[in-house]
N, C-alpha and C positions, 0 to 999 in steps of 0.2 A: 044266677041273678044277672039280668042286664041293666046296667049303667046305661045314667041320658050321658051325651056326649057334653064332657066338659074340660075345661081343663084343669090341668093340678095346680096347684102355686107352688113355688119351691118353700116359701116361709111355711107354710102349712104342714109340706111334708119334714122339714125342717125342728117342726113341734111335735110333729107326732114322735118322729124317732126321738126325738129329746125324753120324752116324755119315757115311752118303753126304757132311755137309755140309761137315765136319771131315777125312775123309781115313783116320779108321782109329778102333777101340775109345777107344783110351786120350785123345787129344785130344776126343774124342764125349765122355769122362765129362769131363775137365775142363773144356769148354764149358759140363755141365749141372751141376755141382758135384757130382757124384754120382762113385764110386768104379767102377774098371776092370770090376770083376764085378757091380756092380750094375749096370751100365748090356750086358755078357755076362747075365747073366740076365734081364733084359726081354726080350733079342733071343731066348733061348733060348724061355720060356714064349710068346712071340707064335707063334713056330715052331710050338709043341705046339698051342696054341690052333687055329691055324689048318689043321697035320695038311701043313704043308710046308715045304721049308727058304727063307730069304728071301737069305740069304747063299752063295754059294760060297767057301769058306774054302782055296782055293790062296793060296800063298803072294805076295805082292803088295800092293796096295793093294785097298780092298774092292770085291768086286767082285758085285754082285747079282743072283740069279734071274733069270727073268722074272715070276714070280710076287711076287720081291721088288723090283722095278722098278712092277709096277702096284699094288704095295699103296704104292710110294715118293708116286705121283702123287695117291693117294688121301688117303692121309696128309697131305701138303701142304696139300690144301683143307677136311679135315678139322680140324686145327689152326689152318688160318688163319679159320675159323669159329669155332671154339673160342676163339681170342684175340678174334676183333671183340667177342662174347658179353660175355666179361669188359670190355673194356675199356667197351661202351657201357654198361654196370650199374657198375660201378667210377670213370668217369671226371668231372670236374669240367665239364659244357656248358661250348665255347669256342663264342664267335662274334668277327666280323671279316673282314679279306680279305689273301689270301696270293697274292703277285704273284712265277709260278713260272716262271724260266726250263729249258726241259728240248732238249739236241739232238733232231733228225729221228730218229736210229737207236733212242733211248732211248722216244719212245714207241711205238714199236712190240716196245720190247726188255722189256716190265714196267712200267714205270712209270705207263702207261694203267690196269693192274690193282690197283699199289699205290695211285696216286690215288680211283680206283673204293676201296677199303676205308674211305680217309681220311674221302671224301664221306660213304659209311655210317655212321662214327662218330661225326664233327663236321657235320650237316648244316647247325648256321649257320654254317659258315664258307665263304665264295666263296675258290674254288683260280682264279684267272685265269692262262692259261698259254700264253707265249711260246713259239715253235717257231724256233729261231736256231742259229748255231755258236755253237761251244763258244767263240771267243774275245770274239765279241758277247753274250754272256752273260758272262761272266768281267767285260768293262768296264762293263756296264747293270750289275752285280750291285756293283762299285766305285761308280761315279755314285749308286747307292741308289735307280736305277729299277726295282729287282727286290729281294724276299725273301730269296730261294733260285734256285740253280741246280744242274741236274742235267747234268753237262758230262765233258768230255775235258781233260786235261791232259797232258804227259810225266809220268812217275812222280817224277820229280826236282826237280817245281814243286809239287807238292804244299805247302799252308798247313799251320801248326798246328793251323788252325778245320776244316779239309777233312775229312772221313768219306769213307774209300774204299769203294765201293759192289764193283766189278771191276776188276782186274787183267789187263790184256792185252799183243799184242804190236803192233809196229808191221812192216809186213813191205813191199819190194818186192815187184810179182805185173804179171803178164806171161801174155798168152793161149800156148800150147804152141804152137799156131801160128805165131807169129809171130818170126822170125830178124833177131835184134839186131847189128849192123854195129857195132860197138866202135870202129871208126876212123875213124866219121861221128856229129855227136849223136844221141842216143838222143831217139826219139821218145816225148815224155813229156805224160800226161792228168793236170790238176790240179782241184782245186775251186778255190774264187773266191779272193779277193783276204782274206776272213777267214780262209779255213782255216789253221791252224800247221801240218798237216802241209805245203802248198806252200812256206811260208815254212821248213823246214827242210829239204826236198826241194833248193830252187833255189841257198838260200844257207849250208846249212852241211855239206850232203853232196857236197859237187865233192871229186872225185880228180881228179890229175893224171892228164890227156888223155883225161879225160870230159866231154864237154858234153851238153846238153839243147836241145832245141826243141821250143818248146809247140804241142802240134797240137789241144787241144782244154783248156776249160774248162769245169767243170759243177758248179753246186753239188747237183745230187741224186746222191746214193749209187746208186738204181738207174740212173740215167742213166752213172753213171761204170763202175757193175760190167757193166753190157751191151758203153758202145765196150770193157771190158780183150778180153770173150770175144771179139767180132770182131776181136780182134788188131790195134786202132789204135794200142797203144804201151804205156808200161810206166807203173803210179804205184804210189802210196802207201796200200796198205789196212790197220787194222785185222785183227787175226784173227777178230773176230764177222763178217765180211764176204767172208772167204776162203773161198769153198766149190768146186764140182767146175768145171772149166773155168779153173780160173786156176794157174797155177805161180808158186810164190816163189822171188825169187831169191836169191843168195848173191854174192858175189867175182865182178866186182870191185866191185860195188855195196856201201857198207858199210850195215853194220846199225844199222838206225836204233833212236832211244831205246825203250823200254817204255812202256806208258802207262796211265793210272789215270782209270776214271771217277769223281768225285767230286760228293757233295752241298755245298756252300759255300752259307752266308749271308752277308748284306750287312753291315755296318759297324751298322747301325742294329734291324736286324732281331734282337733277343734274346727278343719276346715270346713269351707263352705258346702261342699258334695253330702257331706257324713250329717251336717247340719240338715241339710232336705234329707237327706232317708229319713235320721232322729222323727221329723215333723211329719212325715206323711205317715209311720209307722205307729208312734202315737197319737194319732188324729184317731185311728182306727177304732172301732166301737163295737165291731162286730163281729169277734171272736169265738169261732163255733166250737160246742164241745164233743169231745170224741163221742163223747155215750149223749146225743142228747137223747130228755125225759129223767134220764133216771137223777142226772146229777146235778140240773139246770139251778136247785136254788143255792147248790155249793159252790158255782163256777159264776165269778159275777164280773163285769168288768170294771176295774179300779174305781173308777170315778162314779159308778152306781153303787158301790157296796155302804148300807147306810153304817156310820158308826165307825167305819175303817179308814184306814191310812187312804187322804186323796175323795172320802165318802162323807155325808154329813149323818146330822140326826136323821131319826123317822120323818118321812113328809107329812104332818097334820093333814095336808091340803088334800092328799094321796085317800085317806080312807073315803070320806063322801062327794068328791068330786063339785062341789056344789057352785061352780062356777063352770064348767065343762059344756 
């Protein structure tokens, strides 16, 4: 399809992402302070502007084009240039050094790309950055060998100080192949000796006349999601991690906690430097998942997730569009 030659508004694409970022019209305007129809009208004239609809407006949650999916993607880097502009014209030179712990899944999940911004912005600042689990970060970040950490939690440990970045699930998964004997231990694949998810696997999820025997340990994620496909046993994944080849289980296996990626600073750490990462890292909305398709309506990010910590109700406004 060729576009007549126009141009974008920043507020426009500024609604649109709101809107995919939010879950529906009405929560899109009160993210941007802007009212139901105002933020229905940007979406309306970007449509005219561009001579195609962005939205399919069936009743549901919103649900976009394809046309309005690759203007989504464009938009995103559009604005997120748009913000770097203002903020390196606008903002106070910090220099210094910010000592960053981030998990394995996390740089490969964004955090590589929001770092990359921070560096553009603040070029005196050194980001030094730790690649650990989430529970070796959690205690460096206690001891005040670390600034900030960018980590896994259960959702239910969450600090006061915490900023929730994602909202996920915690799932048993098991290769389709592979035929589990319930009346013999379950042969079980864990990460090391820091992971929390083994440490809740072994000692707080026993049912009566289940046992476990460890047939394999591995601290890398792709080492662990390859043995699940060859069918060497069952663990404990994330749903940024569940993609095709693996089945979740259910009963008798209970369900295990929810869990929250969080940014956390250190006790000591309130300066100005660690304040801009905090704000640019949290700004962030667009947090890709390892497996997408398979896992996109498990992996949301905080402030979209309706119902949840940081999320509201259902959007009424969301199912018929009727201002759009």
């Amino acid at each position: 399809m060729s576009f007549p030659m126009t141009k974008l508004d920043i507020g426009a694409l500024q609604a649109l992402c709101a809107i995919h970022d939010h879950g529906g019209v009405s929560r899109a305007a009160a993210a941007l302070a802007l009212s139901q129809p105002a933020v229905s009208h940007k979406i309306r004239r970007l449509e005219a502007a561009l001579g195609c609809a962005l939205l399919d407006r069936r009743p549901g949650r919103p649900r976009f084009t394809p046309e309005g999916e690759k203007l989504l993607s464009y938009g995103r880097r559009i604005l997120a240039l748009h913000d770097e502009a203002l903020h390196a014209l606008s903002t106070e030179p910090l220099s210094g050094r910010i000592r960053l712990g981030v998990t394995e899944d996390m740089t490969s999940g964004g955090v590589s790309r929001v770092l990359g911004r921070f560096t553009r912005l603040y070029p005196a600042v050194a980001v030094q950055i730790s690649v650990a689990q989430s529970r070796v970060i959690a205690q460096r970040l206690s001891r005040g060998e670390l600034d900030a950490g960018v980590f896994q939690i259960f959702a239910t440990d969450r600090q006061p100080g915490d900023v929730t970045l994602i909202e996920d699930s915690l799932h048993w998964v098991k290769s389709p192949d592979l035929v589990l004997d319930m009346a013999r231990p379950i042969p079980l694949l864990v990460f090391d000796d820091d992971c929390f998810y083994r440490d809740w696997g072994l000692h707080r999820a026993a049912q009566p006349g289940m046992g476990f025997r460890i047939v394999m340990e591995c601290a890398s994620i792709a080492g662990m999601t390859s043995a699940l496909r060859a069918g060497l046993g069952v663990s404990l994944l994330n749903g940024r991690h569940v993609g095709a080849g693996l089945d979740i289980l259910a009963a008798p296996f209970p369900p295990p906690p929810e869990l929250a990626y969080v940014i956390r600073t250190g006790p000591k750490a309130r300066c100005a430097t660690v304040r801009a990462l905090i704000k640019i890292v949290a700004g962030e909305r667009d947090w890709p998942s390892e497996q997408p398709g398979r896992d996109a309506a498990r992996l949301t990010p905080a402030s979209a997730r309706p119902g949840g910590p940081g999320g509201s109700a259902p959007d009424p406004q969301a199912a018929s569009y009727p201002e759009t």
